[in-house]
Each structure stands twice: as C-alpha cells, then as structure tokens.
N, C-alpha and C positions, 0 to 999 in steps of 0.2 A: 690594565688590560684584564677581561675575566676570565675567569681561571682556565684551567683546560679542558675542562669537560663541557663546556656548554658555547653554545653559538649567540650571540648576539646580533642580531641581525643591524638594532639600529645604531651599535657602537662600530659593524665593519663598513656600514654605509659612510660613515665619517670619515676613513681613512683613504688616503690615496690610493687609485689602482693599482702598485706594485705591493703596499703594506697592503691593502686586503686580501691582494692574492696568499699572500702566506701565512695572512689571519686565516683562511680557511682551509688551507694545506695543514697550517698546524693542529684544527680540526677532523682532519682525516680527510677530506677532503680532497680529489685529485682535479687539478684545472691545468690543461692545454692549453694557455692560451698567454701569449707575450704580450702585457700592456703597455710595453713601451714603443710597439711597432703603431700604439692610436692617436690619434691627434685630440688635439682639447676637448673639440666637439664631441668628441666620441665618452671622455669622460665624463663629461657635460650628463649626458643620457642617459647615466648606470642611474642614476638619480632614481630615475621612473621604477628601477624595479624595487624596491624597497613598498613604494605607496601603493606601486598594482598587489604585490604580497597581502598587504594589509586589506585591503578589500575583499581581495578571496576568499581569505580567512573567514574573514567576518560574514560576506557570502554564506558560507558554507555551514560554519557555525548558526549563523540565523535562518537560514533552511533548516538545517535540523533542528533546533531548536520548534518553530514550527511545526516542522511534522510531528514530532515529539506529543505537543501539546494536543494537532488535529487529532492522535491517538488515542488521547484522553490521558497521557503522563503527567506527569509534575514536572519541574522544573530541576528540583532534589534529582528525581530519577534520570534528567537526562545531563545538567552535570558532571554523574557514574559514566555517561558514557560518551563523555567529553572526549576522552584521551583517543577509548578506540572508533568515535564519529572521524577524527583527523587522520587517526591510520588508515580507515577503510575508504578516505576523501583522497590520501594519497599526500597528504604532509606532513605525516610521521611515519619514518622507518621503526620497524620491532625493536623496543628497546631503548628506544629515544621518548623521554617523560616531558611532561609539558609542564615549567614551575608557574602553577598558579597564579602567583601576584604579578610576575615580571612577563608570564609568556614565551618565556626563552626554553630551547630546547635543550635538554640534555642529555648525553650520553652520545657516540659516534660510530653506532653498530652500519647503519645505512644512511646515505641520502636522501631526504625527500626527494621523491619522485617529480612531484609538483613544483618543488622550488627548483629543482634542476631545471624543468622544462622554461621554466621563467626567465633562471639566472643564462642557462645556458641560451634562450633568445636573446636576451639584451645583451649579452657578452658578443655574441654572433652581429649582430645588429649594431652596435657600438665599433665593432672590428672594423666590419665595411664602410662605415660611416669615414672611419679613418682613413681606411684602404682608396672609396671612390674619392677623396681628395687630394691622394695622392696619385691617384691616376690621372686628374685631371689635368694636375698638374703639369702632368708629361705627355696631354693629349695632343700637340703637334707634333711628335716623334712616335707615339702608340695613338692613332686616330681611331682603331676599334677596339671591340669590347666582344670576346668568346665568354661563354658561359659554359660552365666543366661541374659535369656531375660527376659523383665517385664514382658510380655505375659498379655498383656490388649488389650483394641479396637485398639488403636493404633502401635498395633507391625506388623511389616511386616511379610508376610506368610514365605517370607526365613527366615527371621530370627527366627520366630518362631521355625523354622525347626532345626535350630540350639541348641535350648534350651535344657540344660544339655547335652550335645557333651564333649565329655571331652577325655584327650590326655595327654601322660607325656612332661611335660616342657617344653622337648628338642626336641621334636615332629617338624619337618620343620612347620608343617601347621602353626602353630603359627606366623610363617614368614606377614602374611595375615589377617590372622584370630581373631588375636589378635585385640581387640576393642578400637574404636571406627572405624566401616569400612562403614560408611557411614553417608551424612549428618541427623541430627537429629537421630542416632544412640547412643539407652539407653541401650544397653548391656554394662557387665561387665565380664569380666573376677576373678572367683573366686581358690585360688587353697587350692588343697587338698592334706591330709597327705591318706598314706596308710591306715589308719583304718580308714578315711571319707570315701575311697570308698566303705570299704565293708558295713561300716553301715549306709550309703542310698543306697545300691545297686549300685552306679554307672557300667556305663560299661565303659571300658579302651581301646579305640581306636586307630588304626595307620594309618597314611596317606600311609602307604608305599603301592603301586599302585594305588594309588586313586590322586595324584597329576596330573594335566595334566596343556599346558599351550594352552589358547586362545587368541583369535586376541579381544580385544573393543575397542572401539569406543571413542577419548578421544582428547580432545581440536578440530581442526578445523572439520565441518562437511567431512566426508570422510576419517578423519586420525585417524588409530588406530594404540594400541600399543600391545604386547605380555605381556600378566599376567597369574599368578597361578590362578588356581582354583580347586576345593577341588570335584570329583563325588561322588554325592550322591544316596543312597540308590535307589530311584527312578528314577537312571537314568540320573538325571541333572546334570549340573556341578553349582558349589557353587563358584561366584567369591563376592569379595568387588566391592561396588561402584566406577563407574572413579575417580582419583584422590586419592584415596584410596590406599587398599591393599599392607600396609608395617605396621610393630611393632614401633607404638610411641617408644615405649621406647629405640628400638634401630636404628631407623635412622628417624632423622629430616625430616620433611613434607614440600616440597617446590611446588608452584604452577604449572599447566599449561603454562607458558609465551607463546607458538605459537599465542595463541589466543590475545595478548593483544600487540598495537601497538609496535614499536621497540622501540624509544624512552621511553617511560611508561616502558618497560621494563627492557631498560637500567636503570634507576634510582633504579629500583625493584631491581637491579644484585648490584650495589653499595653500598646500603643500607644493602646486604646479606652480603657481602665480608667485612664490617666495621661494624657488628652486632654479638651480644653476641655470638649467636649460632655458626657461624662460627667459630667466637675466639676461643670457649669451643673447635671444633673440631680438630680445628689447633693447640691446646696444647695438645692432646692427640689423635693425628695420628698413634699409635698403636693401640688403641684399637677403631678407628673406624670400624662400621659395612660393608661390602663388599657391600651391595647393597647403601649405602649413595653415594649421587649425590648432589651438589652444581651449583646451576646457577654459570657460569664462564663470559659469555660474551654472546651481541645478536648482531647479525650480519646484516647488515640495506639491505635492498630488494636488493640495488643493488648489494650488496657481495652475495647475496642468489645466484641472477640470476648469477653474472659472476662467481661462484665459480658451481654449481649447485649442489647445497646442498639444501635435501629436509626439512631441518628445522632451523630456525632463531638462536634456542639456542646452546649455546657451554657450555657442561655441564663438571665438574668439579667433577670424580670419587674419590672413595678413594681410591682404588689401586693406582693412580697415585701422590695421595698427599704423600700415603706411600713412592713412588718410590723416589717423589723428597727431599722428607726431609732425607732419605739414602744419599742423596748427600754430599759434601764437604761441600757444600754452603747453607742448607737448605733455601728454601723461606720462607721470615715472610709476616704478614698480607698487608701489604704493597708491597710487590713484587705480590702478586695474584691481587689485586686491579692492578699493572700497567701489567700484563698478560690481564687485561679485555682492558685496555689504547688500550695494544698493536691488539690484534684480531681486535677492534672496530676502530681504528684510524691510522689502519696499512697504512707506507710510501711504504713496500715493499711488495706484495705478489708474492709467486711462489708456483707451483707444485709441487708436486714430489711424482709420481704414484698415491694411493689413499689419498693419504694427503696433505693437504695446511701451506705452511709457512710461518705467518705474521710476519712483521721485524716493529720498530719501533723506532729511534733513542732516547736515554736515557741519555744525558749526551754524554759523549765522547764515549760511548756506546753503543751496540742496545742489545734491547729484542727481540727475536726472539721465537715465541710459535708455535706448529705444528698444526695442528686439522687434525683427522681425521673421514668422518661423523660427528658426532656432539659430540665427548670426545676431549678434550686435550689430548694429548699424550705426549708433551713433550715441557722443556720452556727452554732456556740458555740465559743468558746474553756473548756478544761476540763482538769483535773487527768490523765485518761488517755484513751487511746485509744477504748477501749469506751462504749458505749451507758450513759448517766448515768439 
C-alpha cells in the first residue's frame, strides 16, 4: 500500500468500494457514503472516474501549457508553474505537492476541489444507480417515484421547484429526471406505495404533453445538442444540467470527449472498451437501455476534415450492439477494441453516400466498420478491403 502521506489515485481505483473507502479516510479524507447499500452495477461505474480525472488533468495542463507558449514562455518557465497552474485549476489544495515522475499527490492539508466535484458525482451517481434498482424492484408495492430536495440555503431555485413532484415509475420523465442531474446535485428520489400518496396528500402527475425537446449548449463553445425537458407550470422548461440528463440507473454516464484533445481521448475510449462497465454491458446486450451510448473511437483532425464530419467521436449505440451480437459471429470485447484499431488507424477509407468505411488489415483479414455521422453502424470481418 503507499505510504501515508500521498493518494494514489490509480492504486484506490483497484480496490473494492468498501477498501477504497477507507483508503481515502486514511488520507484524511471524509466520505458519507455506504458502499455496501450499491448494487454491482453501481461498482461497475466508479470505473469512469479515474479516466475522466486523467483527461482533465491533461486538459488543463495542455491549456496552459499553450497559453504559456501563445505568450511567448518556455517550456522551462511554465513547468515552474506547473504546481501552482493545478492549484489555481482547482486540483491541488495548499500544500499538496505534485511528485513529478509518478503524478501523485502528496500531503493532506485540503481536498481537491476538482476531484471532489468528480468523485463526489460518481459516488452520487453509482448510489442511485443502485438505489433505482432497488426500487424497481419493489415497484408493484411502491408504483411512484417523489423527488425530495433538501431545500436549504444551498438548493437551487429549479430544483427547489421540483420538490415533492412526483410521477408513477414508469413515467418517461424519469428518463431525466431521475437524480442526480446536475453537478453538486443533493436530490433524491424517494418512492411511494399508493396509500403514501394519499396520506401526505401527494399529487400524482403525468409528463404526457409536457415533454418537449431543446437545443443546449454542451462540450465546445457553439455546439449543442437536442435534450428532454420537462414544462413547467410557470411556463419554463425544466431541463438537467449539460452532461446530465439520463437515469443512472439505467444507462452508464460517459463524458463529453469533443472537448478533450484526440489522443487524450483515444486513451479515455480504450480504457472504456477494456473496463468493467462496458464488460457488464456486453454480457447483457438484451437488456441494455436504447438510449446507452459507448465512446467507440475518436477520429484525429485530419479524418475530421477529409471525412467532414462535425465531430471527433464515433459513438457506440446499443441498438447496434444488439444488431451485431444477433449475428453468427457475435463480437467479444476484443473485436470492439479492434473496431476502435480499425476507425482510428484505418489503411482504407471510402465513401459510400452518407457513410464512411474504414478497412484495416487483421491477420490474413480485414476489419472493415461503417460510420455514419458519428454511430457505427456496422462492422464485418472480410477477405478485402472493398465493399462486399
């Protein structure tokens, strides 16, 4: 184990969630949080914070570095101001030193702010994941679902707005809704049997017309995406924070990648595709959720431009995982890892109307994966490069 004074980030990701918990208590560390109330799946998830960490970092670091340079610096000189570029970034506390070779932090004056705000999402995020499958469970004796905000100085007025809102189970909005939908986000979702509504009065609400979807604003300035949002009484529409706006419990939370260099991201996509989560998902490709999306591959600037594709990532639906394990051949984990080979390190590319098809020799074989816009659509292993 290492010593006491320093965090290891990639050795606590190794241990089980009740040994990491008190790998990081014995850091000084304070965590709320009972890992034995999660279900598998929820362990499954913690996975992700480790590799969004490592991005940020690097993020952030290659920003300033950058600027650094645009200023006319050295390299030397920004270095020097390595240490306090990540304090003034927000992932070093005063007093916590960065070792050089390994990266590991040392000393346990403060918390990274940053990494709190991470750990403590995924920690929140992983809970309910557990949490909504245990509700489910028990959804013919609790058939609705109340939403409970703490409602102190620190709650948001929307979310306020949302306190005691409540819906049956199977209610779409839940799709959304379902907490935690935003950073630092202390709602819970509680459910209720039929005679909890009548003896707090609840009221039993339907999203039916009150669905609508919006354009926000999400990874690079300028780029947004289409999301649900819920109208509200007063007119407004009720969306989740960027980033947000899906059911822990029923499809896996993956980052942003537009925004973080390609290479950075390629690693981030690797790490996905040889990580529990994905594993859990690829052993039980029936009963994944329709909206689950899996980083597949990132596409390097100049595939962007010669291909013109207005985004780097090649995302990995489950319809399509569905599709191909129907096949003769189903893909194992291992075949998806060389789908990302192949997109990323393609020998052949061609057209073919709106989709592109990357070819990649494998042995006496090639991989050949389609993309069209930014989904897979389709992969074969084949005797040549060209269109069969």
């Amino acid at each position: 184990m290492p010593t006491a004074d320093d965090v290891d980030l990639g050795y606590a990701y190794t241990l089980k969630p009740e040994e990491a918990i008190k790998y990081f208590e014995s850091k000084g560390y304070v965590i709320g949080f009972r890992w034995h109330d999660v279900k598998d799946i929820a362990n499954a998830r913690a996975f992700t914070v480790a590799g969004v960490l490592k991005l940020d970092v690097l993020k952030d670091v290659r920003d300033g570095l950058t600027a650094a340079l645009a200023d006319g610096g050295t390299f030397r000189e920004f270095a020097a101001q390595l240490e306090p570029l990540l304090e003034s970034k927000g992932w070093l506390g005063k007093k916590l030193i960065v070792d050089e070779d390994t990266g590991e932090l040392h000393g346990r004056q403060l918390t990274p702010r940053r990494l709190r705000t991470i750990f403590d999402t995924n920690i929140q995020s992983s809970y309910n994941a557990g949490r909504y499958q245990q509700q489910m469970a028990n959804v013919a004796d609790r058939p609705y679902f109340e939403r409970v905000a703490v409602m102190d100085l620190h709650t948001r007025p929307k979310h306020a707005a949302l306190n005691g809102f409540t819906a049956r189970a199977d209610d779409p909005v839940w799709e959304f809704l379902y907490t935690p939908d935003g950073y630092h986000c202390r709602c819970r979702i509680r459910a209720r049997s039929a005679s909890d509504v009548e003896k707090y009065g609840l009221t039993v609400q339907s999203s039916e017309g009150r669905l609508v979807e919006v354009e926000q604003e999400y990874g690079q300035p300028g780029q947004t995406i289409r999301t649900m949002g819920l109208k509200m009484p007063d007119g407004s529409v009720y969306t989740a924070d960027p980033g947000f706006g899906f059911n822990p419990g029923r499809v896996a939370w993956q980052p942003e990648l537009e925004k973080y260099d390609y290479r950075s991201a390629r690693q981030y996509v690797t790490g996905t595709l040889t990580g529990p989560d994905f594993a859990r998902g690829l052993a039980n490709v029936s009963e994944l959720d329709a909206r689950q999306r899996y980083p597949l591959a990132i596409r390097s600037p100049e595939q962007v431009a010669a291909t013109g594709a207005a985004r780097q990532t090649v995302n990995l639906t489950a319809d399509v995982m569905k599709r191909l394990s129907a096949t003769d051949t189903p893909p194992t984990a291992a075949d998806y890892v060389l789908m990302q080979q192949t997109i990323e390190r393609a020998e052949h590319v061609t057209q073919d109307g709106n989709a592109w098809r990357y070819a990649l020799q494998s042995g006496d074989r090639w991989s050949v994966a389609t993309v069209e816009d930014d989904v897979l659509t389709g992969w074969v292993m084949q005797d040549t490069p060209e269109a069969s």
